[in-house]
N, C-alpha and C positions, 0 to 999 in steps of 0.2 A: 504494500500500500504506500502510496506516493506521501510525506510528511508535510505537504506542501496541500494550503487550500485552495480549491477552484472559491473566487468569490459569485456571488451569483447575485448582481442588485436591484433590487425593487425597486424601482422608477415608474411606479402606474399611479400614484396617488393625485390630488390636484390641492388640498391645503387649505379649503375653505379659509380657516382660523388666520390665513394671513391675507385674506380680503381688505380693500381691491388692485391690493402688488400681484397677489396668487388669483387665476383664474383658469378654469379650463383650458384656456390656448394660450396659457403658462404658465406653468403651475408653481407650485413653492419648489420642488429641487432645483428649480432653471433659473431661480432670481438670486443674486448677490446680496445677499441680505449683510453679510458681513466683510467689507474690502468688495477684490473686484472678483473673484471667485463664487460661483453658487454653491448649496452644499452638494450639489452633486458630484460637482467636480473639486470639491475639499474630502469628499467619501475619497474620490478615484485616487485621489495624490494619497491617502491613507493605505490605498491598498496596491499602490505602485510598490510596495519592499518586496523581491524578488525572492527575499531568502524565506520571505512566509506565503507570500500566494503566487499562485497560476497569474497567466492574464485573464483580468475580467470579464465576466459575460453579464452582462445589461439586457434586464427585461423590462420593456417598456411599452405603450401602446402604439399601435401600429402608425396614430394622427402624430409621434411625438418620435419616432424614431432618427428623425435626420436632426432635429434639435440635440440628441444624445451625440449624431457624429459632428457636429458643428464643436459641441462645447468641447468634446473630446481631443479636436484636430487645436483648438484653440488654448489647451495646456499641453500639448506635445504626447498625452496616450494615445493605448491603443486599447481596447476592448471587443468582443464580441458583441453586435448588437442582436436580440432577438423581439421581437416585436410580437406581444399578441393579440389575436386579432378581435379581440373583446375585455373589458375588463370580468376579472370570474374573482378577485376579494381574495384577503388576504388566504382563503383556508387554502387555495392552489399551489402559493407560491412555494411550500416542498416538497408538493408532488413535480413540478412545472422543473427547479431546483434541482432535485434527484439524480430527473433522468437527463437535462442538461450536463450533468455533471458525469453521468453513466456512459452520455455518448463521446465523451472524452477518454475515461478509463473505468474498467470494470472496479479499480479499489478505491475511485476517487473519494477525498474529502471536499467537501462543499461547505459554503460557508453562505447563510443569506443573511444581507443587508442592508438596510431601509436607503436609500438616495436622501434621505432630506433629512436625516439627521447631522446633528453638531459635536465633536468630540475635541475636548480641551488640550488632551496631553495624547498627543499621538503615539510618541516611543510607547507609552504605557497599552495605549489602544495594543498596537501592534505586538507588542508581550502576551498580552493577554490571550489574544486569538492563537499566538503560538502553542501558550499551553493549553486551551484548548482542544486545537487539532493533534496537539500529540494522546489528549481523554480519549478524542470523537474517535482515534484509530485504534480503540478497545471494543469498538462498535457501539460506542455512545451517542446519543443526542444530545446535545451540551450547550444548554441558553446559556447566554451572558446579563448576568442579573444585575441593578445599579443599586446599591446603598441608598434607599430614600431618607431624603430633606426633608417631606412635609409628607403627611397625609394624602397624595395624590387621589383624585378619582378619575383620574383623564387613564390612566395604566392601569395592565394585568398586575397579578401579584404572583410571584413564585416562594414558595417558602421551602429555605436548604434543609438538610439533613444531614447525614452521615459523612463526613469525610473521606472519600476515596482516592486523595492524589493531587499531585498539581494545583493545589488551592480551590479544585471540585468537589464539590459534595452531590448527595443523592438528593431527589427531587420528592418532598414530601407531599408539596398539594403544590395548585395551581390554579390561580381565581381571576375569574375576569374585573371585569373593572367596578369596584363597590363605592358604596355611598359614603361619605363622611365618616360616619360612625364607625363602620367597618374598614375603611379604610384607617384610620387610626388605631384599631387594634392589630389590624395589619404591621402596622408600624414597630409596636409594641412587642409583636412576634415574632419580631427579626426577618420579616416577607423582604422579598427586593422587590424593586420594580422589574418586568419584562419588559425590556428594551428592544425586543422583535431581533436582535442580531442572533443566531445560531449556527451552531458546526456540526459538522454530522457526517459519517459513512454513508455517501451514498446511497449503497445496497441496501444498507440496512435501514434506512427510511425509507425510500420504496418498497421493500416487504412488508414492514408495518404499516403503513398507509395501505397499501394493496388491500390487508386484513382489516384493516379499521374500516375501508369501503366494501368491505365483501367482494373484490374483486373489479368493479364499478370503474377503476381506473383505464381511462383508454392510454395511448402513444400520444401522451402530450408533447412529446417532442419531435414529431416530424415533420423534415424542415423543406422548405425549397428555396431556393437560392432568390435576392432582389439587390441587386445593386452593390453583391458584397453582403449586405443583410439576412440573415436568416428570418426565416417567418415561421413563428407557431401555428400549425394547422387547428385550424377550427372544430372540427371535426374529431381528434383526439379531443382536445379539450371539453370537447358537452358531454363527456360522462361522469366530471367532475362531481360528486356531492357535496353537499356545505356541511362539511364533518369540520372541525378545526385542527389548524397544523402546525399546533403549539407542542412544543417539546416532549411534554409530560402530560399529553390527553391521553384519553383512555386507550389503549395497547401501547402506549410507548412507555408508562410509568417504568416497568424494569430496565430500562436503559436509556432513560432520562438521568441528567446532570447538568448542575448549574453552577458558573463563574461566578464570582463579585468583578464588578471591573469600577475598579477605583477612578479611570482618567478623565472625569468631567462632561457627563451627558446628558445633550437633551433632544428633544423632538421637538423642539421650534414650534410647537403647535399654534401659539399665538404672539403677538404682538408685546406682550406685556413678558414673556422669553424674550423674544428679538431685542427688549431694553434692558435685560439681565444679563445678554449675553453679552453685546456691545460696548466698546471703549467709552466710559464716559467724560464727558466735558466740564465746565464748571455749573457746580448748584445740581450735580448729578444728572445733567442733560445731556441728551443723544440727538446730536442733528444732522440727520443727512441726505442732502440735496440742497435747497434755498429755502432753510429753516432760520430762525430767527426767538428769541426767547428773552422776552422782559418782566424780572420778575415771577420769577417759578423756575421749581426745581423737579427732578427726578424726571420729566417730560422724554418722552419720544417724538420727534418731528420727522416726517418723513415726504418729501414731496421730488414729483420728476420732472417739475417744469416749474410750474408756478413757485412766485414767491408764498411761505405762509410762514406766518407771526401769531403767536401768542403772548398775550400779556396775563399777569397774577395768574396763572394757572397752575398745578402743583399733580403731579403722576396722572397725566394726562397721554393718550397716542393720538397723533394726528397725522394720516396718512393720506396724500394727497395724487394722484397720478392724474394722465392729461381728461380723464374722463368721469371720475369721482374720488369724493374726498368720505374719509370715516375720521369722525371725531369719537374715541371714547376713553373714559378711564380705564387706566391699567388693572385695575380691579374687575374690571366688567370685561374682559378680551375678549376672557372663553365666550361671550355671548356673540362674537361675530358670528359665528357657523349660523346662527337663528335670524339674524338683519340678513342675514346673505341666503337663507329661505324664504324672508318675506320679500327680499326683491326681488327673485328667481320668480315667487308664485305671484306676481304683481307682471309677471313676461316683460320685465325689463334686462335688455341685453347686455347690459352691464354686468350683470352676477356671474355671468363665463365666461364673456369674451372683451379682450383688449382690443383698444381701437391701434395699435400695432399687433399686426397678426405677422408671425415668420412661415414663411414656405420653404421648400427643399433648396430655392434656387435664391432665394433673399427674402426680402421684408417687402411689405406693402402698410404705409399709417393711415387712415381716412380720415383727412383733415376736415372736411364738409359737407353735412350729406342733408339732400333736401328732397321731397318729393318724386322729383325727376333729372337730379343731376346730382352728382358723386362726386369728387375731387380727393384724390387719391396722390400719397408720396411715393413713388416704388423705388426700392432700392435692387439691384439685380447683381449677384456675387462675378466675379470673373469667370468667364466660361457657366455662370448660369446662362438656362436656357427653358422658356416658360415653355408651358403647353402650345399644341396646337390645337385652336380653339374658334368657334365664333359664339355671337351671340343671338340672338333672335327678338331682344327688346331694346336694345341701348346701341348705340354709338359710342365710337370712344378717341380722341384728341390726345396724342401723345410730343410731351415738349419736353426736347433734352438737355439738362439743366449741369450734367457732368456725365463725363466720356462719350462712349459711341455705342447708337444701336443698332447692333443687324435686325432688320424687320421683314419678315415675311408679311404680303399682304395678296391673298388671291395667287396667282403667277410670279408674281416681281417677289423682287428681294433687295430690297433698301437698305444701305447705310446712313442713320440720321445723326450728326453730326451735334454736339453741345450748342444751344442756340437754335438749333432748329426742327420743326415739328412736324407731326403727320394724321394726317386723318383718317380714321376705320371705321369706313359706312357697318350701317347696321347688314349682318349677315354676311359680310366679308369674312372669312377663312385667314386667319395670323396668328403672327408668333414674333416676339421678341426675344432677343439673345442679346449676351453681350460677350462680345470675340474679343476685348479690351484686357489689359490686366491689374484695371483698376475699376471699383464699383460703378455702375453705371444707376445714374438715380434720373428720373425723370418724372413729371407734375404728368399727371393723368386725370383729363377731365370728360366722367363720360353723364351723357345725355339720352336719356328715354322714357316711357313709360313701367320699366321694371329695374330694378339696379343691382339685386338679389344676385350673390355668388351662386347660387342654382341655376343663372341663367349660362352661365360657363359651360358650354357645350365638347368636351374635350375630344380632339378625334384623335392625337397621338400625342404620349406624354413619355420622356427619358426617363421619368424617376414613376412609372407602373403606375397611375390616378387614372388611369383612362376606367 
């Protein structure tokens, strides 16, 4: 058996609780909440030590997989990406996990790890997972449990037992997430927190899983090739049940074990974390972006354009992006998730999606949008290359504002030059490239009775959307 962990990261979540930085079409592990790194790619530099892990395989949803190679290319790794092609919750990701790891080597260790968590003391991190995988290759399943600080009721609870090694013990219970009361006895009992990270013998969590499903499990892992991308089939995966793929559920208890891991963790869950975690300023303030603070202390400011200012306010979050602002005490965070269901159930588009949305090929902001016209920023990578597309309700006016674009329109094929523009009758057949080797961004203004991405008619696409 290999001493060495395959990591295998969970990257499917979206992070409500840090609404409206986090939203479906960007979720919390893709935002830099701390410096210029998101935590996904503070997870990835974690688990870059060669001398404890494999390279990484990343699973993530299929809408979200070219963001994983974007940030990936953008600190110098390399990972596996595997993309599934539905969200199936957290009970999947050790069966999903396993056999990832199986189809690598039959004695693999595997290690799962949330994307969008925070870890303070890396060297310690990385210790930890070591001994670890030297338990998991006894054919253990081996949570890594945190020391709790408070009473949490947002965490599972695991409560050690017996000492078996390497600073492991055996797993006496294992409790989902309780109320106040019981979470403070928790406390009292010596519980840690589950912090979702685990190591484990392959094989030997796909046998018991298999057993714990009565057999129910199909070939979650087979793949077909997209762009370098592996893709989980759909069809393995629907015979998943919603059993849970906690270490120490029922048929894993005999070979469940749990770490303490001393190095500083958290799950960013909310805003009033994100000010715990963060360097602070004077009067115990956090500001970052064009934050501003007179009079008041312990505050978080967070804004991505706009100027904002508070005055006398005192543990306060004010979180500002180009399309809505959350003002709320620190004390009230956890309540984002519930403002962020009463705007979702009010069909306001705001609750999932940013008005910068990224694509395979670049970014597009929607600077203006009115009844019948759209004014759009696009930004297009080097050697991006958009669909081939028409539309059937709009029109579209394209002005190039930096580099060069090659444009297919009908028959021709246009080079439009910085400074100069082009027009795309409604029902015209095009495509935009940029042959440059520098970002090509141009003002895109279209005109019709429908403006709706649905109207995107695709008839041939480089990166599979057709």
């Amino acid at each position: 058996m290999s001493s060495k962990i395959i990591p295998v990261v969970m990257c499917t979540g979206h992070g409500a609780g840090l609404w409206p930085a986090a939203r479906d079409t960007m979720p919390k592990q893709f935002i830099p909440l701390f410096g210029r790194d998101s935590t996904f790619q503070r997870t990835l530099r974690l688990l870059s030590d060669t001398d404890v892990f494999e390279v990484p395989i990343v699973v993530t949803s299929a809408e979200h997989r070219f963001t994983v190679a974007d940030q990936l290319q953008a600190i110098g790794l390399r990972a596996e990406i595997v993309p599934e092609p539905a969200g199936h919750g957290a009970h999947s990701a050790a069966a999903i996990a396993a056999e990832l790891g199986l189809a690598r080597s039959a004695t693999a260790l595997v290690g799962i790890f949330p994307a969008d968590h925070v870890v303070q003391d890396g060297r310690l991190f990385i210790e930890t997972c070591a001994r670890a995988a030297r338990v998991a290759s006894q054919g253990r399943i081996v949570a890594i449990g945190i020391p709790p600080s408070y009473p949490a009721t947002a965490y599972g609870y695991i409560r050690p037992g017996t000492e078996i090694g390497e600073g492991a013990r055996e797993v006496e219970d294992v409790a989902a997430r309780p109320d106040a009361a019981l979470a403070a006895r928790y406390l009292a009992d010596g519980y840690l927190w589950n912090s979702g990270n685990v190591v484990f013998d392959a094989a030997t969590m796909q046998a018991r899983l298999q057993a714990a499903a009565r057999g129910a499990i199909g070939n979650t892992a087979t793949m077909q090739a997209n762009l370098g991308i592996r893709m989980l089939e759909a069809d393995g995966l629907a015979g998943l049940p919603a059993f849970p793929a906690e270490p120490a559920a029922p048929g894993h208890a005999d070979a469940a074990a749990v770490i303490a891991g001393h190095f500083g963790w958290s799950d960013v869950g909310d805003w009033s974390a994100v000010w715990q975690l963060s360097e602070k300023g004077a009067g115990g303030n956090v500001v970052q972006g064009r934050g501003y603070v007179l009079d008041g202390a312990n505050n978080l400011v967070r804004s991505e354009g706009a100027v904002v200012a508070i005055v006398g306010l005192d543990d306060v979050a004010v979180i500002a992006t180009r399309d809505a602002i959350l003002v709320t005490p620190k004390a009230k965070a956890d309540k984002v998730k519930d403002v962020v269901a009463m705007i979702a159930a009010n069909h306001e588009p705001e609750a999932a999606s940013h008005r910068e949305i990224h694509r395979p090929w670049g970014k597009y902001l929607s600077v203006d949008l009115d009844e019948r016209h759209q004014v759009k920023r696009i930004t297009v990578k080097p050697n991006g290359v958009l669909s081939l597309q028409k539309h059937h309700h709009r029109a579209e006016h394209w002005v190039v504002v930096r580099g060069t674009a090659q444009v297919t329109r009908d028959d021709e094929t246009i080079l439009v030059h910085e400074n100069e523009a082009i027009y795309l009758p409604i029902g015209c057949v095009h495509r935009m490239a940029n042959p440059g080797k520098i970002p090509l961004e141009i003002i895109e203004v279209q005109v019709g009775s429908y403006l709706g991405e649905d109207d995107i008619i695709r008839i041939e696409d480089i990166y599979q959307r057709c």
